[in-house]
N, C-alpha and C positions, 0 to 999 in steps of 0.2 A: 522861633522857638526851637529848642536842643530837641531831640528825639531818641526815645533808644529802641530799640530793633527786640524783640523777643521771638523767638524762635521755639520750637518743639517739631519734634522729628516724627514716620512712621517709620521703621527701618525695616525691610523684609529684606530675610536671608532664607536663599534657594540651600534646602541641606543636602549633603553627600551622602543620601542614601542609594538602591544599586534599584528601589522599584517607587512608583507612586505612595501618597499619602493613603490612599481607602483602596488600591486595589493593586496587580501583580505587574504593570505596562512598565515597562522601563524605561529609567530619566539617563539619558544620554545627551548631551550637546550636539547639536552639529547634524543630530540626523534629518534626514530626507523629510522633507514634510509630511505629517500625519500619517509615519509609520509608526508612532509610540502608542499606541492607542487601543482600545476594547470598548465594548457594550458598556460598561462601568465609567469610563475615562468621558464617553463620549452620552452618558445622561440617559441610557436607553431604561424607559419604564419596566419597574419589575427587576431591574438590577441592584444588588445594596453594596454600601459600602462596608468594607473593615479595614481598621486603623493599623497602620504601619507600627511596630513594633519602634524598632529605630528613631523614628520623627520622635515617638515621646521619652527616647534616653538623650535624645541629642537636648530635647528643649531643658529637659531637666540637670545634664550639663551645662547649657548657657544659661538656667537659672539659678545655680548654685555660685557658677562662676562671676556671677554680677550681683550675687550678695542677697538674692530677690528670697522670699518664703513660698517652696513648693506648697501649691494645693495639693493633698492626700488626694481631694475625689473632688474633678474638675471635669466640665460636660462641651460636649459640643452643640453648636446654635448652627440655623441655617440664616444666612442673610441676603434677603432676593432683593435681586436687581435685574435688569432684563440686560445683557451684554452679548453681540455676536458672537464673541469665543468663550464665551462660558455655558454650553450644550445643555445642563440642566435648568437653567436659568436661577440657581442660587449657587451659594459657595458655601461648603463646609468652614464651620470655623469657630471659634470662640469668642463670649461676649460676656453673658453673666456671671461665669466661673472660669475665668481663664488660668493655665497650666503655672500661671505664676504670677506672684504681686509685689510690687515695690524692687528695691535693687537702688544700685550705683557703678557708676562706671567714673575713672580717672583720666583725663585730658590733659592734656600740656598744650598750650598758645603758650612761648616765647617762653621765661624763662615759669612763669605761673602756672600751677597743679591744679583743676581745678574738676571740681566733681557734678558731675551730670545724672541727677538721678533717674531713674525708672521708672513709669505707670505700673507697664506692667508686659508680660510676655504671653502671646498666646498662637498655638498650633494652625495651621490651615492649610489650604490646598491653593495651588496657583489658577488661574483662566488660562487661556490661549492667547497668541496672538495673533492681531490685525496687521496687515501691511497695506497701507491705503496710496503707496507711491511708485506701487512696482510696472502698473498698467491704466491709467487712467480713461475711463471714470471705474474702473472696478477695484475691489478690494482684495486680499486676499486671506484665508485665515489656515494658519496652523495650529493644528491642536496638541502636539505633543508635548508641549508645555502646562496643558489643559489637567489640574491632579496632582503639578508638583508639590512637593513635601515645602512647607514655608513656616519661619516664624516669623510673627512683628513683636519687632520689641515697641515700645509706646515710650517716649521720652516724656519727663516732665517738661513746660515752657521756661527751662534753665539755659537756653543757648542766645548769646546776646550779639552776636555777628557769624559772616558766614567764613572767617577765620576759623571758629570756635564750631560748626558742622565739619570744615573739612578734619580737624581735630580728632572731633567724635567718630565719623566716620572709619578714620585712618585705624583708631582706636579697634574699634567694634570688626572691622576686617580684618586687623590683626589678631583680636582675639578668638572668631571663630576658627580662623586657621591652625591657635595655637591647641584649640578644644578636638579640632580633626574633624567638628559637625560641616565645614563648609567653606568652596575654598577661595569663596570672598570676591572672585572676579567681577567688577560692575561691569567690564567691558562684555562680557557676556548673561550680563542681567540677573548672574548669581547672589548680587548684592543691590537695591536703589531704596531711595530713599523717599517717601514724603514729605516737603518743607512745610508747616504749616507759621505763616510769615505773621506778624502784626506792629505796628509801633505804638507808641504813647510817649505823653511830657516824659523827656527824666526827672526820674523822681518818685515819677505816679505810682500808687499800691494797684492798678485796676489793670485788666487789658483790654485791648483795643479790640475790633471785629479782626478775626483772623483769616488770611486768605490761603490756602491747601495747594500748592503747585504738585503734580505731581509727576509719578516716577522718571524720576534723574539717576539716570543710569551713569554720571559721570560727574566729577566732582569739580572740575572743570564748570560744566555748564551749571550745576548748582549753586558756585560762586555769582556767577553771572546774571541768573535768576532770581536770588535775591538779592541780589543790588540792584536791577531794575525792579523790583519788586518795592523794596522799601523807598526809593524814590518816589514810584508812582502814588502809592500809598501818603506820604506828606506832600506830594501834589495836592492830593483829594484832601486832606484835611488841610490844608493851608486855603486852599478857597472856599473852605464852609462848608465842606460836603461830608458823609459820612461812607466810609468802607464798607462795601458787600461783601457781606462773605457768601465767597466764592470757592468752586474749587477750580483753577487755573491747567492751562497745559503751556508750557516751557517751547517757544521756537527755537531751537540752537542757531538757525541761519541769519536772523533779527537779532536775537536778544532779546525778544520781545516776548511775555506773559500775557494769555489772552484769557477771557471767559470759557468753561466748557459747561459747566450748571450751576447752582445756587448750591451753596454747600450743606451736601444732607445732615442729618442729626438721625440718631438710632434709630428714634421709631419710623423713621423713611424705608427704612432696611426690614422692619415688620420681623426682626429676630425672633422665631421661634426655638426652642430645644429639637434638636434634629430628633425622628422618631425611630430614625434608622440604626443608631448608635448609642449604646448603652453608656452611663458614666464610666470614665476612666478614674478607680479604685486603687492607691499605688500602699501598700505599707512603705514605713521609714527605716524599716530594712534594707527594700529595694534604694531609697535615697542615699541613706548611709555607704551604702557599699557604692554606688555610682562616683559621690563623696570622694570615696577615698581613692579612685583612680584617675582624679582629675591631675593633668601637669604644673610645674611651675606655672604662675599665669604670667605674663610677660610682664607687667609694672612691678610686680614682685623681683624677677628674676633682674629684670633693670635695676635696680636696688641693691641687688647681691653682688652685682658684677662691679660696680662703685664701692661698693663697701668691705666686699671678702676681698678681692682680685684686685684692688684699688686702679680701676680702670678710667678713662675719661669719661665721662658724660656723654659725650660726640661718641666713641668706641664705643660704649654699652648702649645705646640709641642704634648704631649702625647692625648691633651683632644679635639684638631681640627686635628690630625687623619683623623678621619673619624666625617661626621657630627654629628652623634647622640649623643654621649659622651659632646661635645661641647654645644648641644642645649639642654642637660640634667642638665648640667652645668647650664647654664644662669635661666633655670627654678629654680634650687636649688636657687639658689644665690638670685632671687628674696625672697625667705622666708628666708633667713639667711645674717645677714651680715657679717658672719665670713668665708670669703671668701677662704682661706688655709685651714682651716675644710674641705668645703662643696667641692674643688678638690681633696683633698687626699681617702676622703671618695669614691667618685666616679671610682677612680683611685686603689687605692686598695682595693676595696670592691664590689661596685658593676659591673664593668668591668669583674673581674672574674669571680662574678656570672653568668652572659650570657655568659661566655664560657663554665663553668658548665653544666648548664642549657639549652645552644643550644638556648637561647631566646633573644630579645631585651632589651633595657632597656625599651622600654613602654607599658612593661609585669612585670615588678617589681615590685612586690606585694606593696611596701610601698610607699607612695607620697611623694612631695618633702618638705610637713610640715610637718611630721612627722619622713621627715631623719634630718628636721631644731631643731625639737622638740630633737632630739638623742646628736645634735648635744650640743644644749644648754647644756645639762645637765652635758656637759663634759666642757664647756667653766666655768657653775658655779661651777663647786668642788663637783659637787652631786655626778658624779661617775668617778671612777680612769680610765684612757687609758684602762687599760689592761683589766677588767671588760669590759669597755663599748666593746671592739671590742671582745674579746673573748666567753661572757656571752649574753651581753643582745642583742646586734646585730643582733645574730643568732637566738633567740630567739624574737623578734620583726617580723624577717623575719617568721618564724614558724607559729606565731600568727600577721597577721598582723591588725585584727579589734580592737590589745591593742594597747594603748601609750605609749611610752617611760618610764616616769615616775611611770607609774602604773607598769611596767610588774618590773621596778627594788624597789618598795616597797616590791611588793609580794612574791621578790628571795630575799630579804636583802643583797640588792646588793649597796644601798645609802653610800658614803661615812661619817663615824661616826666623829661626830666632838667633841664627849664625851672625855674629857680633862683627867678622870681613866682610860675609856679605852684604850687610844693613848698611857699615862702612863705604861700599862700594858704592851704592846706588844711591846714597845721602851724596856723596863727593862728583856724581853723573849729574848731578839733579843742580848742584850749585853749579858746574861748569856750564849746566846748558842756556845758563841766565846769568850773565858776568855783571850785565846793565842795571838786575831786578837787583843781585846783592847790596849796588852801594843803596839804592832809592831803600829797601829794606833798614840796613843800616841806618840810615837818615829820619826811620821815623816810619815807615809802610810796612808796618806791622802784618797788617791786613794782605802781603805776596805769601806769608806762610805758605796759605790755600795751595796758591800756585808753586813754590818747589813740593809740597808733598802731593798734588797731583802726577808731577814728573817724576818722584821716587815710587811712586806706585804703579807708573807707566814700566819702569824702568823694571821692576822686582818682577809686574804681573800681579800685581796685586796680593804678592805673598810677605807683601814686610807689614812688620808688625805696625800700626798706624801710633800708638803709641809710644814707641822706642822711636818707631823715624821721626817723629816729631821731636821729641826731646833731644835726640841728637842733632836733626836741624838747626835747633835754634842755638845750641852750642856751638854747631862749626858757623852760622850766622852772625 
């Protein structure tokens, strides 16, 4: 029997706020163990919480930004579990009213656009972590993780392979980044995801028991996961057997998905309205105006760049990436109207310069009239490709208080449009291949290459590529 895969995501994204969700500790990476922390962070009775300002402009930009309807007046629930890194033994969060409902998000698998809708999005606080491999048989717990600002967005079960998550995911990291709420790293757990896996006939209207793998901090191993996941899964139904739903924990060193409980449902969580925390009350003022400062969102701007800039697919895919390349872009393009220059240069030039260099691009030394200025000079015939990128480029960037023009006068680096000298170096270039001219003649069309690599050898790369050409094939 055929099978299809149905999938649905939990997606939590850690935001770029500068303190916790309910109280003042601050979310830093990287620090020391269970220095981030307070009476509040760490559950002490008699302490309450208050709501991060920040966490609720952020969620209400990724809920505008995915199309979702802000709740005006949306509450927060407690949901107890008993967890060693989580001190209070519940977690703040949202259930009955959550900060946002419905939405869609746009995906590409190959050359197909396809739309992934929204449950829904809602606010909460992170646990801490467990390290259960550092010392055995002991564990270890950090808490200053314990509080951080999170949202889950809640996917519909629209995802029908694990092509089609790394998609979504790639998607959803790209756009918190482009929103500035979060800066999407999974490798440091600012982003993971929960799979919730299941299959059925193709065809079937129904779904099958669904199994919850969870936090995949890597997309990598998420691939991996569910494909041993959806195999094992038509294991168990090919010999008669029915799927538990379960919630799963993911081996990276196997590949292997194991049991960790039987997968709860809401009232296991005993959701109450937290009594600590008043309803969050927003007018459509506050939305509106939040609205109207959101940026290009990147499937948009990918759009523009195809259509205004008439860019490749492949180039506009490369330069809304990530934002900045993108909004480096549109800067250029305003000083230049040779729009294929002003991406390519970006794309192969200055790109790797910040990876070089460890720096951004709005730390590059040269402005974007001055890469327009570089750029003309190669649109007019003043200086050959291979000059301009190899020579005066690097050399602009060296010196960046010179212009374009001036640094390639001073290297005699300007293409010569002297009619003796083209003459010269055309008549060097056939002398230095006597054998290539007859084979040429005969029919090898295809040696051009080779005398105008020699007349450019010969010039310096200051003849004009156009006129040596045309004249070659005349003295040829």
């Amino acid at each position: 029997m055929a099978y299809e895969t149905v999938i649905g995501l939990e997606i939590h994204v850690q935001l770029s706020t500068k303190s916790k969700a309910f109280c003042a500790d601050e979310v830093r990476f990287g620090a020391d163990p269970n220095t981030q922390i307070s009476a509040i962070s760490l559950g002490h009775p008699g302490t309450l919480p208050r709501l991060n300002r920040q966490q609720l402009d952020h969620a209400i930009r990724l809920a505008l930004a995915l199309d979702s309807e802000v709740n005006l007046r949306n509450n927060f629930d407690r949901k107890n579990y008993f967890y060693a890194d989580l001190p209070k033994g519940y977690q703040i969060t949202q259930d009955a009213r959550p900060v946002c409902v419905g939405g869609r998000i746009p995906i590409t698998v190959g050359e197909e656009v396809k739309y992934v809708r929204i449950h829904h999005v809602h606010m909460e606080e992170d646990a801490g972590k467990s390290m259960h491999d550092s010392d055995d048989p002991y564990s270890y717990i950090d808490l200053n993780r314990a509080g951080t600002p999170l949202l889950e967005i809640v996917t519909e079960p629209d995802l029908r392979s694990a092509e089609e998550v790394d998609a979504l995911m790639t998607a959803m990291r790209q756009l918190v980044r482009y929103l500035g709420i979060s800066d999407g790293n999974m490798q440091e757990g600012s982003m993971r995801c929960d799979c919730n896996v299941s299959i059925r006939p193709m065809g079937a209207d129904y779904f099958g028991n669904r199994c919850e793998i969870k936090n995949l901090n890597s997309m990598r191993y998420a691939r991996k996961a569910i494909a041993y996941e959806v195999e094992r899964q038509k294991r168990i139904v090919e010999a008669g057997g029915t799927v538990a739903q379960q919630t799963l924990n993911f081996d990276p060193a196997t590949g292997v998905t194991s049991p960790l409980r039987s997968k709860e449902d809401a009232h296991d969580y005993r959701y109450f309205p937290d009594p600590d925390l008043p309803p969050v009350v927003l007018q459509q003022a506050e939305v509106d105006e939040i609205k109207a400062s959101l940026p290009a969102l990147p499937w948009v701007l990918k759009e523009e760049l195809v259509a205004k800039y008439a860019l490749s697919e492949y180039n506009a895919n490369l330069l809304t990436a990530e934002p900045e390349p993108a909004r480096y872009f549109l800067q250029l393009a305003e000083a230049t109207p040779t729009y294929k220059a002003a991406a390519n240069l970006v794309i192969n030039k200055l790109l790797p310069w910040t990876k070089e260099e460890g720096k951004n691009l709005a730390e590059f030394p040269l402005s974007p009239q001055q890469l327009a200025g570089f750029i003309q000079l190669i649109e007019d015939g003043k200086v050959s490709n291979t000059i301009a990128y190899q020579e005066l480029f690097p050399a602009m960037v060296a010196q960046p208080d010179q212009e374009a023009e001036a640094l390639a006068t001073a290297n005699n680096w300007l293409q010569s449009d002297d009619a003796d000298e083209l003459s010269a170096w055309v008549d060097a270039a056939i002398a230095a291949f006597p054998d290539k001219v007859k084979a040429y003649q005969n029919g090898k069309k295809g040696l051009i290459g080779l005398f105008m690599g020699e007349v450019m050898k010969q010039s310096k790369g200051k003849a004009d590529p156009k006129q040596a050409n045309k004249l070659l094939r005349e003295r040829l």
